[in-house]
C-alpha angles and dihedrals in degrees: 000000000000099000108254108237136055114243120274128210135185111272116240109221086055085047079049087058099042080059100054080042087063098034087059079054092047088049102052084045091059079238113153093186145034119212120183134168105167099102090221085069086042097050088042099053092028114027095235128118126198112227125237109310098003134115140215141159136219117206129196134196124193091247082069093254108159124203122181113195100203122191102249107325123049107235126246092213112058133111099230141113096216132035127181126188133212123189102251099193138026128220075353089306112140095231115220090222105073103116083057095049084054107047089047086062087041084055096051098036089056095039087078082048136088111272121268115223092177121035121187121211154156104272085198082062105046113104131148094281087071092053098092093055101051107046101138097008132116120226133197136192114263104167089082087053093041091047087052094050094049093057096083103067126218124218104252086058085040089058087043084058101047078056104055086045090061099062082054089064106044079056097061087048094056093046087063103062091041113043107091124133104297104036115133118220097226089062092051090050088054096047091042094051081043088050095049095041091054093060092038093057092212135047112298108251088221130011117192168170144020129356114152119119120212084031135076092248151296139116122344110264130197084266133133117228116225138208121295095010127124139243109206100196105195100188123207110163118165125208133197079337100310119099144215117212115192152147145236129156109198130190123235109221126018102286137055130202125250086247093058089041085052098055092032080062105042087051095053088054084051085060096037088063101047091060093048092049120030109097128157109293093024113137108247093199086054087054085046079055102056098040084063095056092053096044099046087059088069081050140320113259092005086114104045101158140067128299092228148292135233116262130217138116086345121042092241125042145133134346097043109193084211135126087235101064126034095213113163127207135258144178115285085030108145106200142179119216114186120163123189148188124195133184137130099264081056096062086250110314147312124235123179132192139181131182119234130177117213115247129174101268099036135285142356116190116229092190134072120163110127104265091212112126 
């Protein structure tokens, strides 16, 4: 089967504007240059991504002078003014030097620029091969300020999302054919990568999360599924670098039991009220709240786990509909919400989620696949 869609890639004039987006943070920062390795901030302000172990670096000056530092070929597709290439691996060999590689060219490219007092960066970044670069100079975490600029989603990462979430789709369609008694996991989680691989046309860039059966969730085991058990299929594909991150609980055989009709339906009412409730400002950890309270009336501690996260180049971001943060949404917002219920008449549990992006005036869903069991 030929994949269905052509390749997508960010747009750059939208990748142009991320980057005045970062250069009004520099500036109230008192910050005179950007420097970024993780290939998820790359691929955001440039439109490259690094494949698989290689590195690169964007770095930004406050005159808005972009330099892309790209392992061996200098790409056709990146929003810079300025790319310099290193040679990443040697004989074919991925060298383990490549940070160094990159911040020697760093050192000579910004030699012929104005000085930089302030130079903001990602700390979890920061390792010995930055510390020539950066005597006597101070330095100052960027990656709060850069997760916080990521949350409101463009369309073009919008349309790399739809995409991961169809492959999501195209995998709930195939477990269904496939999950019977019988069935190993392990075999679902292969026809499932095999289903999501056919629509994205390339090899997927993640593949998560949870495919047990009998279980509330985690990696496929050598294990057959029976009779009136359940498959909670928890999907996070990730295409070109942005993720989906949705749920389905099927049943294996033809029947479920009252007690897995009762939960399947007070989720869906879970669901059913985040749609009818999230609107920009609202407080993410109150609607965690109150989807407690509903779910607790099916039974208490039976949902012991987060209400959802929003999803982009990383598989949890902001906003987290969690006790632990008070996030509040806003529009852009790409969010997960998955509530669950587990216990052993359940076999052993059903989690649905669904995938929403925050507009003004509340929710669109992102996902469609129908949520029955």
């Amino acid at each position: 089967m030929s994949h269905l869609y052509e390749p997508l890639t960010l747009d750059l004039d939208y990748c142009r504007q991320r980057q005045q987006r970062l250069l009004a943070v520099m500036e109230r920062l008192d910050i005179q240059r950007a420097v970024l390795f993780q290939p998820e901030h790359v691929q955001y302000f440039t439109g490259f991504r690094p494949g698989g172990l290689l590195n690169a670096a964007v770095s930004l000056d406050a005159d808005g002078h972009c330099l892309l530092v790209a392992p061996n070929n200098a790409p056709e597709h990146a929003a810079v003014d300025e790319v310099v290439t290193f040679e990443a691996q040697w004989h074919c060999t991925l060298r383990q030097d490549q940070r160094e590689a990159i911040a020697a060219i760093l050192r000579t490219a910004w030699s012929g620029r104005s000085a930089a007092s302030r130079v903001g960066v990602e700390f979890a970044n920061t390792g010995r091969h930055l510390d020539p670069l950066f005597a006597d100079i101070a330095i100052v975490d960027l990656e709060p300020e850069l997760w916080d600029l990521r949350r409101a989603k463009d369309p073009d990462e919008l349309a790399m999302i739809r995409r991961a979430v169809a492959c999501t789709e195209a995998m709930y369609a195939r477990a269904r054919e496939v999950i019977e008694p019988g069935v190993t996991e392990i075999e679902v989680y292969n026809q499932l990568h095999a289903a999501a691989v056919e629509v994205a046309g390339e090899p997927l860039t993640g593949f998560g999360n949870d495919f047990q059966c009998n279980s509330p969730g985690g990696p496929p085991r050598n294990r057959a599924a029976e009779a009136g058990e359940l498959f909670v299929l928890d999907l996070g594909p990730g295409y070109r670098g942005y993720y989906a991150d949705n749920c389905r609980s099927m049943r294996v055989g033809a029947t479920i039991n009252d007690e897995q009709q009762h939960a399947w339906q007070a989720i869906v009412d879970v669901l059913q009220m985040v749609e009818e409730t999230v609107r920009p400002g609202l407080s993410a950890q109150k609607l965690f709240h109150r989807a407690q309270e509903m779910l607790d009336e099916y039974r208490t501690g039976a949902f012991f786990h987060h209400l959802g996260h929003g999803i982009g180049l990383f598989p949890h971001e902001g906003p987290h509909l969690n006790p632990h943060w008070e996030d509040t949404f806003a529009v852009g917002d790409v969010f997960t919400a998955e509530p669950g219920l587990y216990g052993p008449e359940l076999r052993a549990g059903i989690r649905l989620e669904e995938n929403y992006v925050v507009t003004e005036t509340g929710v669109e869903r992102l996902t469609g696949y129908p949520l029955e069991l």
